[in-house]
C-alpha positions in Angstrom: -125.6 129.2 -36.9 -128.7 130.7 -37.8 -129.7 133.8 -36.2 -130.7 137.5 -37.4 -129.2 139.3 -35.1 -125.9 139.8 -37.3 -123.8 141.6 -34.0 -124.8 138.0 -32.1 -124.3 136.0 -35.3 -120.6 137.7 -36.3 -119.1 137.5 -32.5 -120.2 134.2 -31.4 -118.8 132.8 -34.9 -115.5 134.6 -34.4 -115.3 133.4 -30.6 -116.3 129.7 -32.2 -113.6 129.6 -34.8 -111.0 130.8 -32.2 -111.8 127.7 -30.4 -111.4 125.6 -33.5 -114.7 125.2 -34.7 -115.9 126.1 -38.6 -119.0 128.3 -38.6 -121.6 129.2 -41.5 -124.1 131.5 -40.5 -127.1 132.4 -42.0 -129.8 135.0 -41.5 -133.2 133.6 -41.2 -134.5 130.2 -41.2 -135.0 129.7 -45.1 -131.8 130.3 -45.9 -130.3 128.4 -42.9 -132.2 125.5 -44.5 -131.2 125.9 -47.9 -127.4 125.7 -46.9 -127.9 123.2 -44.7 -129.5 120.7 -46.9 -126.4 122.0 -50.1 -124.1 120.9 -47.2 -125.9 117.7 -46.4 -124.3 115.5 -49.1 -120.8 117.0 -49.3 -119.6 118.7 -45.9 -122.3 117.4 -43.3 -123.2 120.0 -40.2 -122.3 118.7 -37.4 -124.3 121.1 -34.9 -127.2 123.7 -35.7 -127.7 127.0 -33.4 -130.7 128.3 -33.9 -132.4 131.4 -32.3 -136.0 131.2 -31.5 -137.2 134.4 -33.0 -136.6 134.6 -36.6 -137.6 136.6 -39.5 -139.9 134.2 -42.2 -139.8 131.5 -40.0 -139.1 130.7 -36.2 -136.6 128.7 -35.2 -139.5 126.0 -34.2 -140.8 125.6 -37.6 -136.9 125.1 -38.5 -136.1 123.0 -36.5 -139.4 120.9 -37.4 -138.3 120.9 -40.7 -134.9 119.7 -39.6 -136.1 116.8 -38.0 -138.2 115.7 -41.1 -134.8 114.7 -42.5 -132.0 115.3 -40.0 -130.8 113.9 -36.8 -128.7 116.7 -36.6 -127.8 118.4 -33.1 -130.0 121.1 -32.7 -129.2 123.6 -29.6 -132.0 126.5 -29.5 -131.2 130.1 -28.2 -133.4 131.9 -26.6 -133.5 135.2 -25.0 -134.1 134.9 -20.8 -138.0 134.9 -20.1 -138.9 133.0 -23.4 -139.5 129.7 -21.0 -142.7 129.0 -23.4 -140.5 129.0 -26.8 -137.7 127.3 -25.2 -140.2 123.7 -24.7 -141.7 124.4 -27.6 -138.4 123.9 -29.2 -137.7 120.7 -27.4 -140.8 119.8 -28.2 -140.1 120.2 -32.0 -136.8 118.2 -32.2 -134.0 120.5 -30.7 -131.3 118.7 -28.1 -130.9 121.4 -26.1 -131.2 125.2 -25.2 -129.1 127.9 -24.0 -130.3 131.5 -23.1 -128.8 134.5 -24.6 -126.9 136.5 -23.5 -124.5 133.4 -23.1 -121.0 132.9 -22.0 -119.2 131.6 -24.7 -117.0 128.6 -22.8 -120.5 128.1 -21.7 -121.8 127.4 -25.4 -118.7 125.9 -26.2 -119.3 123.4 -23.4 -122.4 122.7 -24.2 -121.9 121.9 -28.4 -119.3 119.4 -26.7 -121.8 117.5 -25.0 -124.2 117.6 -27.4 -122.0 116.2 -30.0 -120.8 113.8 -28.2 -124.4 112.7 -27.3 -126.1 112.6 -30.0 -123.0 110.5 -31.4 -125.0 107.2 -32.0 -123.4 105.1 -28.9 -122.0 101.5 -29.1 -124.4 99.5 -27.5 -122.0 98.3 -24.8 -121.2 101.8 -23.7 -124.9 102.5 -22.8 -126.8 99.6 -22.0 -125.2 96.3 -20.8 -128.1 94.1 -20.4 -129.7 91.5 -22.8 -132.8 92.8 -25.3 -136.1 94.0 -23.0 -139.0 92.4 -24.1 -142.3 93.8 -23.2 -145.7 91.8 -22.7 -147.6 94.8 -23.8 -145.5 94.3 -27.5 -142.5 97.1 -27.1 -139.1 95.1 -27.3 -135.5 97.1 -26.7 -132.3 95.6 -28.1 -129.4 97.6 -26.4 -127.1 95.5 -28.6 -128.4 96.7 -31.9 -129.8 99.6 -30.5 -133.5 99.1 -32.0 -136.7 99.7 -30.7 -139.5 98.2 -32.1 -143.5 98.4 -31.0 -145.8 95.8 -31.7 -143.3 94.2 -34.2 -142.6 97.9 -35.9 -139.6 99.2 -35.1 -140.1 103.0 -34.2 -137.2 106.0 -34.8 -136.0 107.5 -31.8 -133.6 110.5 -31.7 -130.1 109.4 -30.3 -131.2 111.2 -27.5 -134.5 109.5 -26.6 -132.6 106.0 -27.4 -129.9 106.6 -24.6 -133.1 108.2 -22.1 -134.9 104.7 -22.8 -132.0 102.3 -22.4 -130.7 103.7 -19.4 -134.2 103.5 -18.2 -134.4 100.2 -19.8 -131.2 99.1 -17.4 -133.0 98.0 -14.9 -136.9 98.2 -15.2 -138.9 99.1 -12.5 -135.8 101.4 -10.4 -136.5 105.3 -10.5 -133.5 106.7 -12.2 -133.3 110.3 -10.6 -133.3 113.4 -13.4 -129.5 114.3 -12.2 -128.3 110.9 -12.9 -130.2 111.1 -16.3 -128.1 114.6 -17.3 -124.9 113.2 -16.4 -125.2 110.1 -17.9 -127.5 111.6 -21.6 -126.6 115.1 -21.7 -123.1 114.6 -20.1 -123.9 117.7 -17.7 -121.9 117.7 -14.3 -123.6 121.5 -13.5 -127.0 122.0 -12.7 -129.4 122.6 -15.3 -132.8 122.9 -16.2 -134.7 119.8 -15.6 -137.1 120.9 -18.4 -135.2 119.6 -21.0 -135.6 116.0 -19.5 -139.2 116.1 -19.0 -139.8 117.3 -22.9 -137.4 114.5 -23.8 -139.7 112.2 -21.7 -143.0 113.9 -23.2 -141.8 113.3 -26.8 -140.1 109.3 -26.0 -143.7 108.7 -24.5 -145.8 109.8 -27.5 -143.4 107.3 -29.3 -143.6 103.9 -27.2 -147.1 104.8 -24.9 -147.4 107.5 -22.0 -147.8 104.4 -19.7 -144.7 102.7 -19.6 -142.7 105.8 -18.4 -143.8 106.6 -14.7 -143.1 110.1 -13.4 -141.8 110.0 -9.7 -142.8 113.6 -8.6 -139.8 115.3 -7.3 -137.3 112.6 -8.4 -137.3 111.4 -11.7 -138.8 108.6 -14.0 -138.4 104.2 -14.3 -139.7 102.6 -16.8 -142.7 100.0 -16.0 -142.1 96.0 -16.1 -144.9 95.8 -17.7 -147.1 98.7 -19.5 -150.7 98.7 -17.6 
């Protein structure tokens, strides 16, 4: 956990380990790097919280840096109001968000889903269907979970891979952003739909804006064919 309010930092990592989690905390985002890469090779993270507003550098930069060399879960805090920081931190890599002041069966519920998303799936657990082949060069292989564009196979998060092959299903049929959180983020309450479209916004920049449609007030399909 890194995060330098140490009142925040000291009781959520008490209420953690009293639900049977192992918590190293560190105070700003340098040294919440350094441990994490000394832990990398040994006694792997499993799941980063990082606040927004830190001292040396923000939790954006952090996680920036993290996805340089880490798939690591990443769920940003964020105090209530900071809307702006909390897609800038999508934006730079993170899985999720939670805004403080936060419940902690809450926090706890969410680490659970993002750990169990970002869990590379088997192939048959997510996408049934035989590889998607693109005339406009982007081919998706459900089976071996690779994506590759234009014959060069492009990284995905695990969480953009499961957003494109449930797309990826059944091309063409709008799959509505509340089926997309149950069936990604493994969310059965509501939540913000923001962390879907950011998701979207980074998977597009990856594979072309044009062969994700946005169906105002519903949710997304993925096109047969890219225009």
């Amino acid at each position: 956990m890194i995060e330098d309010d140490a009142v925040i930092r000291e009781a959520t990592s008490i209420g953690l380990e009293r639900l049977g989690y192992h918590v190293l905390g560190a105070e700003d985002g340098l040294e919440g790097l350094e441990l994490f890469r000394l832990l990398q090779e040994e006694d792997p993270v499993d799941a980063v919280l990082l606040d927004v507003m830190l001292p040396t550098m923000n939790g954006t930069q952090v996680c920036r840096q993290l996805r340089g060399f880490s798939n690591v879960p990443v769920i940003m805090l964020s105090a209530r109001g900071e809307g702006l920081d909390m897609v800038t931190g999508l934006d730079a890599g993170a899985d999720d968000y939670l805004a403080k002041p936060f419940d902690l069966q809450v926090l706890d519920a969410r680490l659970r889903a993002v750990l169990r998303r970002t869990a590379m799936p088997q192939a048959n657990t997510v996408a049934h269907g035989e590889p998607v082949p693109d005339a406009k060069g982007l081919d998706i292989d459900p089976h071996r979970l690779v994506v590759t564009l234009d014959a060069r196979e492009i990284h995905l998060t695990p969480t953009e891979m499961k957003i494109l092959l449930m797309l990826s299903e059944d091309p063409g049929v709008v799959v509505s952003r509340s089926d997309i959180l149950s069936e990604v983020w493994g969310y059965t309450w509501d939540a913000d739909h923001r962390v879907i479209d950011v998701h979207v916004q980074r998977l597009r920049r990856k594979i072309g804006a044009s062969r994700i449609e946005t169906v105002r007030g519903f949710g997304y399909r993925l096109q047969d064919e890219a225009p």
